[in-house]
TORDREN-371038 format. One record per residue (C-alpha): x, y negated, z negated; residue in one letter. Coordinates in pm, whole numbers, m for minus. Each point is the difference from the previous one (the first is absolute). Layout:
! residues N
{xx = X, yy = Y, zz = Z, r = A}
...
//
This chain:
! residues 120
{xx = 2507, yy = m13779, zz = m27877, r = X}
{xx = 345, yy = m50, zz = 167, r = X}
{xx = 16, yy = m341, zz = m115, r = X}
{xx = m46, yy = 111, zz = m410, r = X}
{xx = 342, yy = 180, zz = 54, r = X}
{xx = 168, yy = m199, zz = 203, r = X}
{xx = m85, yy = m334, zz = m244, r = X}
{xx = 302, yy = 48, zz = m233, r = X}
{xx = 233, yy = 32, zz = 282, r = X}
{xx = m138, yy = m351, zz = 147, r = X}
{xx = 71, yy = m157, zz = m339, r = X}
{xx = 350, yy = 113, zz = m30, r = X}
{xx = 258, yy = m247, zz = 86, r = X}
{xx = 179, yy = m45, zz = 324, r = X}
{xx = 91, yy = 352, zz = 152, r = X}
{xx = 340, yy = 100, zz = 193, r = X}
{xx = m181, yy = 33, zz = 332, r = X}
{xx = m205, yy = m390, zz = m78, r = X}
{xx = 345, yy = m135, zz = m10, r = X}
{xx = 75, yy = 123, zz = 345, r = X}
{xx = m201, yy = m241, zz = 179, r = X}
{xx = 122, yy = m366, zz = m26, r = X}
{xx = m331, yy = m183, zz = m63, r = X}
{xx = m46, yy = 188, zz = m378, r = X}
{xx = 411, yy = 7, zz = m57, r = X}
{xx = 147, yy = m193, zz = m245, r = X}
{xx = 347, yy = m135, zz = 105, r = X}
{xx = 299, yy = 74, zz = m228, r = X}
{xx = 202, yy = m207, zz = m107, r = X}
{xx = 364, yy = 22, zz = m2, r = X}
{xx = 298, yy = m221, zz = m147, r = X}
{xx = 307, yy = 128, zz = 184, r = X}
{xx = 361, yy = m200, zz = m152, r = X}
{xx = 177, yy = 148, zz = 279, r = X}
{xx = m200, yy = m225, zz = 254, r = X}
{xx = m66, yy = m252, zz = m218, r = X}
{xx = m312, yy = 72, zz = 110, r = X}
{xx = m387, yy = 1, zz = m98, r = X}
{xx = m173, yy = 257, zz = 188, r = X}
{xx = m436, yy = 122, zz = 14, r = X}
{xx = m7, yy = 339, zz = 157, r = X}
{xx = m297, yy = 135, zz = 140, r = X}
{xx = 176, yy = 413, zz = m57, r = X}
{xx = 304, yy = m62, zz = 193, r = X}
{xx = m59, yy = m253, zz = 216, r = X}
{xx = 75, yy = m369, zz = m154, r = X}
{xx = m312, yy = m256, zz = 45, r = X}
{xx = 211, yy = m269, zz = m161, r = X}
{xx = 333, yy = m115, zz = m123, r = X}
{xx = 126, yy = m313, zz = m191, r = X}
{xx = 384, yy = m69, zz = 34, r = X}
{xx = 222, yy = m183, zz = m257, r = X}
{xx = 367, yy = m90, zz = m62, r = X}
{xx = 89, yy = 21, zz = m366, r = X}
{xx = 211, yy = m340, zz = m34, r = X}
{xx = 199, yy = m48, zz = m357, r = X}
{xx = m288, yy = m80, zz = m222, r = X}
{xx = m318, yy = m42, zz = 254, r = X}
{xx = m186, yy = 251, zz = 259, r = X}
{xx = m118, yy = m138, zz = 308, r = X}
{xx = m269, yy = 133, zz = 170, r = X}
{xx = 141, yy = m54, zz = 355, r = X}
{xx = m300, yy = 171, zz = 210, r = X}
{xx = m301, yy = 180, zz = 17, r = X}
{xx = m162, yy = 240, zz = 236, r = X}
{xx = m294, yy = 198, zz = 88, r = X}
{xx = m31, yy = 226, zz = 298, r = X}
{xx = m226, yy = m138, zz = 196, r = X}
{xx = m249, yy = 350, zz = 26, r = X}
{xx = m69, yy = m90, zz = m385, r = X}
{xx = m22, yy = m404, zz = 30, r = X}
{xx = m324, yy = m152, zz = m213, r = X}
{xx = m4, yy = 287, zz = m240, r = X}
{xx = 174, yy = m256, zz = m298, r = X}
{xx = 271, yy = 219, zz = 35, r = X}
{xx = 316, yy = m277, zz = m30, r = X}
{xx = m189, yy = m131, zz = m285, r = X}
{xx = m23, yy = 344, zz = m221, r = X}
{xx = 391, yy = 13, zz = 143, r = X}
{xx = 88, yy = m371, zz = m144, r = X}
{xx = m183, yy = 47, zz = m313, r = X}
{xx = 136, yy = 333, zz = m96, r = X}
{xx = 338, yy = m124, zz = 97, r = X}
{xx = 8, yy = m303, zz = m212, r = X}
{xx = m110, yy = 221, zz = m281, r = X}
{xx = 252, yy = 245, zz = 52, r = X}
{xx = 229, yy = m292, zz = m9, r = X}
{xx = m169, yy = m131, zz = m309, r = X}
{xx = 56, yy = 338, zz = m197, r = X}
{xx = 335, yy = 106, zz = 118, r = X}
{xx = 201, yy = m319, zz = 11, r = X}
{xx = 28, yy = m416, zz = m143, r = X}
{xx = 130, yy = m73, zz = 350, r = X}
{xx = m146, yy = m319, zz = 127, r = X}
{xx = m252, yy = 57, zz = 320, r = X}
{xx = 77, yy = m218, zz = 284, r = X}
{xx = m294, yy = 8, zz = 295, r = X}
{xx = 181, yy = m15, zz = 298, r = X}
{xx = m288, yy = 156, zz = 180, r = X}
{xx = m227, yy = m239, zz = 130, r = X}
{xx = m259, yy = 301, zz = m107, r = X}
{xx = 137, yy = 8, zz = m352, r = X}
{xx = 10, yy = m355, zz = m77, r = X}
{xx = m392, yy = m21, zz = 105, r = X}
{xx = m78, yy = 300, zz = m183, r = X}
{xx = 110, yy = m102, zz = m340, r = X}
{xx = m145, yy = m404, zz = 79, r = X}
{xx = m308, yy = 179, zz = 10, r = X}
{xx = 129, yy = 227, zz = m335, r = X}
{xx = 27, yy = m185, zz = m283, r = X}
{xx = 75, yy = 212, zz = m222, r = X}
{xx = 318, yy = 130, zz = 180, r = X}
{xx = 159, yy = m366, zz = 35, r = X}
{xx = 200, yy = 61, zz = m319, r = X}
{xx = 241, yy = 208, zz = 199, r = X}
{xx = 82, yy = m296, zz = 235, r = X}
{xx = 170, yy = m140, zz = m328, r = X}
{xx = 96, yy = 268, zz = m226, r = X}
{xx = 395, yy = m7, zz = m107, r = X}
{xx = 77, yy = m303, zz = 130, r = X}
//
């Protein structure tokens, strides 16, 4: 009978004390200007970060990091994707991949090659 009452609750979406525990957390993530700075945050503690340099009319996405504790979760690629997007909505600036990360990621991207050439 316990499990007729308790069925709603197990349908419910994620719950504050799920998203304690790392392996059901989504990471957050963060544009922060000051840094110029991407950043996925598992609660406080950053997973990720991709760094750029805003330079006249082009970004370039100088480097990308995961912490190692969270490598093979597909984190840099959420990180690079919602980045460029970011980048996509906010700005016309023209991406550069300086990251040798970056520059594979959108090869593999089609549909973000665009930015590569945009305003020039």
């Amino acid at each position: 009978m316990g499990m007729t009452t308790d069925s709603p609750t197990t349908e419910s979406t994620t719950t504050p004390a799920d998203a304690t525990t790392q392996d059901t957390a989504q990471p957050t993530f963060r544009h922060e200007p000051a840094l110029s700075r991407y950043s996925l945050l598992f609660g406080d503690t950053t997973a990720g970060f991709a760094d750029y340099e805003v330079d006249g009319s082009r970004v370039l996405f100088t480097h990308v990091e995961v912490d190692p504790r969270h490598r093979g979760e597909g984190l840099a690629s959420i990180l690079v994707e919602q980045a460029l997007d970011d980048m996509r909505e906010r700005t016309d600036l023209t991406v550069v991949a300086v990251c040798p990360y970056v520059v594979a990621w959108i090869d593999k991207h089609a549909e973000y090659q665009d930015l590569l050439t945009r305003g020039q």
